[in-house]
N, C-alpha and C positions, 0 to 999 in steps of 0.2 A: 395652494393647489398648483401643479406643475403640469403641463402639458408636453408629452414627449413626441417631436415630429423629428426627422432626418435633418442634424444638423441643422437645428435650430433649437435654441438655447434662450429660453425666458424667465426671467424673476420678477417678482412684483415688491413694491412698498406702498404702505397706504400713510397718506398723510392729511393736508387741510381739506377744511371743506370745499366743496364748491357744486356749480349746480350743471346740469345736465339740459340744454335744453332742446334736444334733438325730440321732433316729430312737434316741435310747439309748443312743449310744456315744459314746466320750470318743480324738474327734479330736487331742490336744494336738500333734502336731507339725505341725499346720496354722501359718499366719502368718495372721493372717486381714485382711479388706480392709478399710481404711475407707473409704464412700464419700461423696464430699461433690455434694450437688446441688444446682443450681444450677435457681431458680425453681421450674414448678411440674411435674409429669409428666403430660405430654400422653398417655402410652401408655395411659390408664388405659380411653381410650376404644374401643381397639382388643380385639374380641375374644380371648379364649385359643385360639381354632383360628390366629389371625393373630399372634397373638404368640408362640405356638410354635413356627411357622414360619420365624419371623423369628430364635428361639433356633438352630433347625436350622444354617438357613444362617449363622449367625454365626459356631457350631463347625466345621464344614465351612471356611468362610474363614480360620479362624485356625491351623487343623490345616499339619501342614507338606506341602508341595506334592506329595514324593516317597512320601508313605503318608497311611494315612486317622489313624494310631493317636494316640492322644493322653495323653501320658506325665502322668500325677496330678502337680499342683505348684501352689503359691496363685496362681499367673500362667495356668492354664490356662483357657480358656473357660468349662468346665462350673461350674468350682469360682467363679469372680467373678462370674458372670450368677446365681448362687443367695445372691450375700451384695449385692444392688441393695438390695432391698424385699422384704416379707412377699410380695406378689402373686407377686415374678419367682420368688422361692425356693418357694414353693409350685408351681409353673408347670415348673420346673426337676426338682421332685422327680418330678414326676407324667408326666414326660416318658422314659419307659426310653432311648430311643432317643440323647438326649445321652449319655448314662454306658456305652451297648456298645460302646465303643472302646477301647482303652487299652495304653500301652506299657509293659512292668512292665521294670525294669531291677535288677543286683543289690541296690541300698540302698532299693528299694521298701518300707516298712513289710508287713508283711502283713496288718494291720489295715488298712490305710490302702485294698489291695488287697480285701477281704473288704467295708469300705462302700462301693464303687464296684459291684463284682459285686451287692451286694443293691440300689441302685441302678437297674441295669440292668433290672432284673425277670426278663422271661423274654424280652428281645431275643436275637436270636443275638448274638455277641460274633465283633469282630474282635483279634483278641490279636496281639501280636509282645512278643516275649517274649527277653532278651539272659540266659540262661543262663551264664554263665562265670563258671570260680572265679578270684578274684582273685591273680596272682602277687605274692608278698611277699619281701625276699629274706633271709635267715637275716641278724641281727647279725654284723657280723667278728667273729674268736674271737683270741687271742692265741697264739701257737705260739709256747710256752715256749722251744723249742731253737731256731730262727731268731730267736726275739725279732721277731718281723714278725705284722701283721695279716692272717688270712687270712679271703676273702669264703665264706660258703656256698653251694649250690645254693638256687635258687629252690625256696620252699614254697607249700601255698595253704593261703588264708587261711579258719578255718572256721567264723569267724565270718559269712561271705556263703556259703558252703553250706548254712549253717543256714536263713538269707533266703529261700536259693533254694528250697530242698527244702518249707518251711512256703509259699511262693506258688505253687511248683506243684501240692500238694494242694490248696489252694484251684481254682484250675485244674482239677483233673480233677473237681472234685464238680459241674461246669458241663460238662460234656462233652459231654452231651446240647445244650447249645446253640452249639457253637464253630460260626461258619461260615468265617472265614478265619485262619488258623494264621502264625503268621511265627516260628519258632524257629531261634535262634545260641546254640549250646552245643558245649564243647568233649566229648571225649571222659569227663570224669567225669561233668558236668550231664545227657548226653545216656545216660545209662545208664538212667532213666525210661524214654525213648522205647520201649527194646525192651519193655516190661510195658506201654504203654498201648494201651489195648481201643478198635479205632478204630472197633469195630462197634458201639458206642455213642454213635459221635459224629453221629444222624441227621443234621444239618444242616449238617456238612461240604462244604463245595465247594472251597477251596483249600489245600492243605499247603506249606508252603517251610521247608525245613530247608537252615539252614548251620551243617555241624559240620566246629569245627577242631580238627584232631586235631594235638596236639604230638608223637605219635611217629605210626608208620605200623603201627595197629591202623586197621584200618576200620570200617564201619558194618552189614556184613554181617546182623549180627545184628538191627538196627532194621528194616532190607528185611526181612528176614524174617517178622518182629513185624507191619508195615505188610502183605504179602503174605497171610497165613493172616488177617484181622482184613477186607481188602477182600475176600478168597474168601467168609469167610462173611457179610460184609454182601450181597454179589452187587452194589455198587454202586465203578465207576471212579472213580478222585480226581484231584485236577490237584496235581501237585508239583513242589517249585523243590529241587535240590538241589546243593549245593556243597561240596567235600570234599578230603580228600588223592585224586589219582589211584591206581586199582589196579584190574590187569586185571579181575579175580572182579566188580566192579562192571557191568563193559558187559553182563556175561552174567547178568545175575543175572533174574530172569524176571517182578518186578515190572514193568518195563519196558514188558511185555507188555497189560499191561491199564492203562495211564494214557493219560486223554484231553488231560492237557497239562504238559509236561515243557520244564522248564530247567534244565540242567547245564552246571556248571561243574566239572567236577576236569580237566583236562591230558589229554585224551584225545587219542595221534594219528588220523592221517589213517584207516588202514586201521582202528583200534578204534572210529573214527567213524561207518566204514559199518557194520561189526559192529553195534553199538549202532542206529545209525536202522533195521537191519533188521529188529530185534525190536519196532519201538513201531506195531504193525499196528493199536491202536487211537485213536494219538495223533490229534489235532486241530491240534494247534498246537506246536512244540516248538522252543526254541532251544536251541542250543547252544555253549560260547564256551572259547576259551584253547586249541585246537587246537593242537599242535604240529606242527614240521616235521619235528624231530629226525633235524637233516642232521648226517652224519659224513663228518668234514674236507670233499676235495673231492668229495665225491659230492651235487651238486645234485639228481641226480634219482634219490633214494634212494627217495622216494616212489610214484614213477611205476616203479620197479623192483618192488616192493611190489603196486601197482596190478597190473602185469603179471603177474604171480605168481596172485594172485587170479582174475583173467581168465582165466589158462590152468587153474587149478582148476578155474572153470566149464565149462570146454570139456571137460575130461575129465568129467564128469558128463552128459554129452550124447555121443547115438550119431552125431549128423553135425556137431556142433561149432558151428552158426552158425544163424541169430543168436540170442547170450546171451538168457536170460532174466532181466530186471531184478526187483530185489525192488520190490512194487507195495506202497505204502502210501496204501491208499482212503482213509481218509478226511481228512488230511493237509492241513489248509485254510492254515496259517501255517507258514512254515521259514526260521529265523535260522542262521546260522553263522557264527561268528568266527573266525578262525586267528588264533593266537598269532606273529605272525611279520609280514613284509613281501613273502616271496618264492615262500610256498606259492600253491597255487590250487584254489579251491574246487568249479570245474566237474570237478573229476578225482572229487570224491565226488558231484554230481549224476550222473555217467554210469553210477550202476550203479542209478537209483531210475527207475519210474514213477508221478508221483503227479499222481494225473486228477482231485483235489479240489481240488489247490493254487490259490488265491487270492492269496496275498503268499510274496513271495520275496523276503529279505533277505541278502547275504552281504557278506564281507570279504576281498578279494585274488582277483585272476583271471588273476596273470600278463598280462594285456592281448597275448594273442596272439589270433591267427586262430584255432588248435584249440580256446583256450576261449571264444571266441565262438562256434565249431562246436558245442561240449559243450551250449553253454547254449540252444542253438536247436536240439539234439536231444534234449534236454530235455521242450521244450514240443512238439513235434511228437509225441513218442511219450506225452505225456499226454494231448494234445488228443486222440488215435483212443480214450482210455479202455481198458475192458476189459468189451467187450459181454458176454461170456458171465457175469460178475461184476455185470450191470447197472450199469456205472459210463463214464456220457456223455464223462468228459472235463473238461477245464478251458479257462479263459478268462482267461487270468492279469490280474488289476487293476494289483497294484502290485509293481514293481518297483525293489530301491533296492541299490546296491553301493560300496563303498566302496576303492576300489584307487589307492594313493601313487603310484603309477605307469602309468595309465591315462593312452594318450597320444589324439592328436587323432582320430584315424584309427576307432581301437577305441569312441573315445566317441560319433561321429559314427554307428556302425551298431547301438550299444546304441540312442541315441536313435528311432532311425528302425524299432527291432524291433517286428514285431508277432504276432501271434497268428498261431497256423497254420490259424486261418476267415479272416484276410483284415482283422480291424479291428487298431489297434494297440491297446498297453497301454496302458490310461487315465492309471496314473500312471508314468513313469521318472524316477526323481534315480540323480544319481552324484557321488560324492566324490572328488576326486582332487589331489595336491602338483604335477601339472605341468602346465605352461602354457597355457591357453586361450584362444585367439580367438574373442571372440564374433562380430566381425564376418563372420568367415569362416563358420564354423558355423553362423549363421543366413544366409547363401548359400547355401551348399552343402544347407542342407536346404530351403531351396522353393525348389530345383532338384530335388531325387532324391525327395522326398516331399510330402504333401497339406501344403498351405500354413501350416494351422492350428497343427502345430508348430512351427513359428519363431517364429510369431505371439506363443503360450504359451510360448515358453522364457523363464527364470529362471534367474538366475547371479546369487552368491553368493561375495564373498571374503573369509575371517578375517583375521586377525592373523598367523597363524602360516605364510602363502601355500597355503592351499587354498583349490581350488574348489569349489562346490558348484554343480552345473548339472541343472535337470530340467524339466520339465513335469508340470502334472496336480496339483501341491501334494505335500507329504510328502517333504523335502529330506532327503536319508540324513545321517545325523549320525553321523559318526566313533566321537564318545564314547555313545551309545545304543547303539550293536551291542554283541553280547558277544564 
């Protein structure tokens, strides 16, 4: 890592060990830096409000792109910018704000975790935290009567349970300051979860748990734990959750009170609508890995399902027509991914009206006419809102889809959709494997619509022969959907 200030010019070598014993404690498994400098230090003239800022964004730049966290190690940001000079490490100590990040992984010291937390001071802390006991696998044994080597079953290892358990304590004695949470723990590690008291976690805003379960116990009991914990805080959380699939899940009634929700376990089509119809407080909700779970030739096993459903609704009504959509106010962002190439995703917008929606993202539309119909009665029946509800309606911004099979025809009238007041969508991209003429396409559209989209159209082709075609900026990307 290099730090570039005016005229001044630093390299680093890391070499023997040694220990650390600033603030009292006895760092030894640190590596520590030596730093060799070159002429003279020009920073000296720069304030400490300016050179702390300069420390900020250093950390921030050097953090890895896809998270904020920053795993303790003698190569990390915090730990080299406090072994410069007396000034930077005095500079560095006195700054909380460097030291509340951190990624603790099983071989984390828990000392090493415990001088970063008192570090921190009393910053909120963003934690991601890789809870998992390590598989080890038993020695071959000798089987006297075959005279052959026989393997054992995988064991775990308890000496990184020990790790785990001494840095999750640590962990919950900071409760009171967690503001964004990122925990992956399997089914032993995540046995914590259901005993922690979320009602003390005042400055919680984000939760994302990924538990991988090696058999098919779920996590029932942690919703639970998390359920009674948000009741009596009286405050909603935002949670990422990823898991083995199981029905008991869609229904479970946390669901109900989260302002922003990402799951992942195999849920299909029809436990899909199930599941979005309960999240009446969501904001923002992805959802990914959708199945189609077609059996043999039954392609439209789904849409028989679908039907199924539909005629339930109709039997719950004295004149049968027109259904009534589950309405989810306040509903500003909605990802959806199928797990597949041939399902389609308009078959689960047609049973929602959401008069908040702002961004709409999905993956696979079949590229017919009816679900181009779906997705324009869609917006039609949220644009009227639900006056009696005081809720005006939507003005969808952005719009981005992702279909292998999305031909000329289908992309041509995505392009050109607009709002049911009359302006179009500010942003449309689309992704698709098969063949586009631009040339055509930017004819035919300042022929059939207002000029300016041709104008702005943007096309886009990988490696791999996809398209990427939109307008407006925010080019739907394949690999970013769920």
């Amino acid at each position: 890592m290099f730090v570039f200030l005016p005229k001044f010019k630093l390299w680093f070598s890391f070499g023997t060990k040694s220990q650390d014993k600033l603030d009292g404690k006895d760092c030894h498994y640190y590596y520590s830096s030596i730093l060799h400098v070159k002429k003279v230090d020009r920073t000296c003239a720069l304030p400490d409000a300016v050179l702390r800022n300069v420390f900020l964004d250093v950390v921030a730049v050097t953090s890895p792109p896809s998270s904020p966290f920053i795993e303790p190690h003698p190569l990390c940001a915090p730990h080299v910018l406090s072994q410069v000079c007396l000034r930077w490490r005095k500079l560095v100590l006195d700054t909380p704000e460097i030291w509340s990040s951190i990624y603790i992984r099983n071989t984390l010291p828990p000392a090493l975790l415990g001088l970063w937390l008192d570090r921190s001071g009393k910053e909120p802390l963003k934690i991601r935290m890789h809870a998992e006991y390590v598989n080890q696998m038993v020695p071959p044994r000798l089987d006297v009567d075959s005279d052959t080597l026989v393997e054992g079953p995988p064991s775990f290892e308890p000496l990184q349970s020990m790790t785990i358990a001494q840095s999750w304590d640590l962990l919950v004695t900071e409760i009171h300051r967690w503001d964004e949470v990122n925990l992956i723990a399997d089914q032993h590690a995540a046995s914590s979860l259901s005993i922690l008291e979320l009602n003390k976690a005042f400055t919680l805003q984000h939760l994302s748990i990924h538990l991988n379960y090696r058999g098919d116990h779920p996590g029932i009991d942690i919703l639970d734990s998390f359920l009674y914990h948000m009741t009596s805080s009286g405050r909603p959380f935002k949670l990422s959750w990823e898991s083995t699939p199981l029905p008991t899940l869609v229904y479970h009634p946390i669901w109900t009170r989260l302002v922003e929700i990402d799951i992942t376990m195999g849920l299909t089509m029809d436990e899909c609508i199930r599941f979005l119809a309960q999240c009446v407080e969501a904001e923002e909700i992805s959802l990914g890995c959708i199945t189609n779970d077609w059996i043999g030739d039954m392609d439209n096993e789904h849409e028989r399902q679908l039907e199924a459903m539909w005629r339930e609704r109709y039997s719950q009504l004295d004149w049968g027509y027109p259904v009534s959509r589950n309405v989810l106010p306040k509903l500003r962002k909605l990802s959806i991914g199928l797990d597949g190439s041939a399902c389609d995703c308009t078959l689960i917008l047609q049973f929602f009206t959401l008069p908040s929606l702002q961004a709409l993202e999905f993956q696979n539309m079949r590229s017919s006419m009816d679900s181009l119909r779906n997705l324009k009665d869609l917006l039609q029946r949220s644009a009227c809102g639900n006056p009696e509800a005081g809720f005006e309606g939507i003005a969808l911004g952005s719009l981005r889809i992702v279909d292998h099979f999305m031909g000329q025809d289908i992309l041509l009238h995505i392009l050109s959709l607009k709002n049911p007041r009359g302006d179009f969508i500010p942003a449309v991209s689309i992704y698709t494997r098969r063949g586009v003429r631009m040339d055509l396409l930017e004819n035919v559209l300042e022929a059939i619509t207002e000029p300016f989209i041709a104008v702005n159209l943007e096309c886009y082709r990988d490696a791999s022969g996809g398209t990427w075609v939109g307008r407006g900026g925010g080019m739907a990307n394949p690999y970013l959907l769920p």
